[in-house]
C-alpha positions in Angstrom: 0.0 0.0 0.0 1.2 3.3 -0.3 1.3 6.5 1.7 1.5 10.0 2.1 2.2 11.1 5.5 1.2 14.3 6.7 3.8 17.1 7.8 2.0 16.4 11.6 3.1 12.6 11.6 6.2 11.5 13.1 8.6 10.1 11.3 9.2 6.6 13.2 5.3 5.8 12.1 7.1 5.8 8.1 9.8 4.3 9.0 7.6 1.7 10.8 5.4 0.7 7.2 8.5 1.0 5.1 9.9 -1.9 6.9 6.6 -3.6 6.3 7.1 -3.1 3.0 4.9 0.2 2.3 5.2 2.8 0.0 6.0 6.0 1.7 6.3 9.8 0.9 6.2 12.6 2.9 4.5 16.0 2.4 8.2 18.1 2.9 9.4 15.9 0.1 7.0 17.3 -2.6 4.7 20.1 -1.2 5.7 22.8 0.9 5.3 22.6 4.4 2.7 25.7 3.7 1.1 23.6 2.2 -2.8 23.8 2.6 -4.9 20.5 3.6 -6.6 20.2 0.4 -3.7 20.8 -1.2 -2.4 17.9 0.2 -5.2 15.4 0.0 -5.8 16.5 -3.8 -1.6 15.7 -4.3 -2.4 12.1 -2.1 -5.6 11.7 -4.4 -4.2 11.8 -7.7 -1.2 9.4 -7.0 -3.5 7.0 -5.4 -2.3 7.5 -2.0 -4.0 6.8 1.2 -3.3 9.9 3.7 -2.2 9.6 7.1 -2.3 12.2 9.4 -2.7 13.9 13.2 -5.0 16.9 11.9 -8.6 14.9 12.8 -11.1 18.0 12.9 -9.6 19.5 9.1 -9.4 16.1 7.2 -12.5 14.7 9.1 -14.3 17.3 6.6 -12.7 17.0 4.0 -13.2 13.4 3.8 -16.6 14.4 3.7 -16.7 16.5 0.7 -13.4 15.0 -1.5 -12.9 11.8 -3.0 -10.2 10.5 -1.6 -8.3 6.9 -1.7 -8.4 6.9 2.2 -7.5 9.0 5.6 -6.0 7.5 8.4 -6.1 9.7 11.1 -3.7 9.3 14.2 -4.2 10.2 17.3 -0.5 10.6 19.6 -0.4 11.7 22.5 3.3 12.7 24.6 
């Protein structure tokens, strides 16, 4: 499966499904880290990419009103 992993994700959860043999790719390697949540859903959408993120309340809606190929949506807490 592949991913696209949110600027909000840590990094040890990408490392953790490329061992497991996932495709991963990270936000700050091809959007800027400005980049706006649709933005980044549309870029996840039209590589076929299912999102994965900390930012519940923003893509919670958007999952609502975009097409999307699937949102994961982390909660960590410290």
């Amino acid at each position: 499966m592949n991913f696209f992993l949110d600027h909000d994700v840590p990094v040890d959860v990408g490392r953790m499904l490329r061992l497991k043999g996932h495709g991963i790719q990270y936000l700050h390697e091809v959007l800027p880290k400005t980049a706006d949540d649709l933005s980044s859903l549309r870029y996840a959408v039209s590589r076929g990419k299912v999102v994965i993120t900390c930012n519940r309340g923003d893509f919670l809606q958007l999952a609502a009103s975009e097409p999307h190929a699937g949102i994961d949506l982390k909660c960590i807490r410290n």
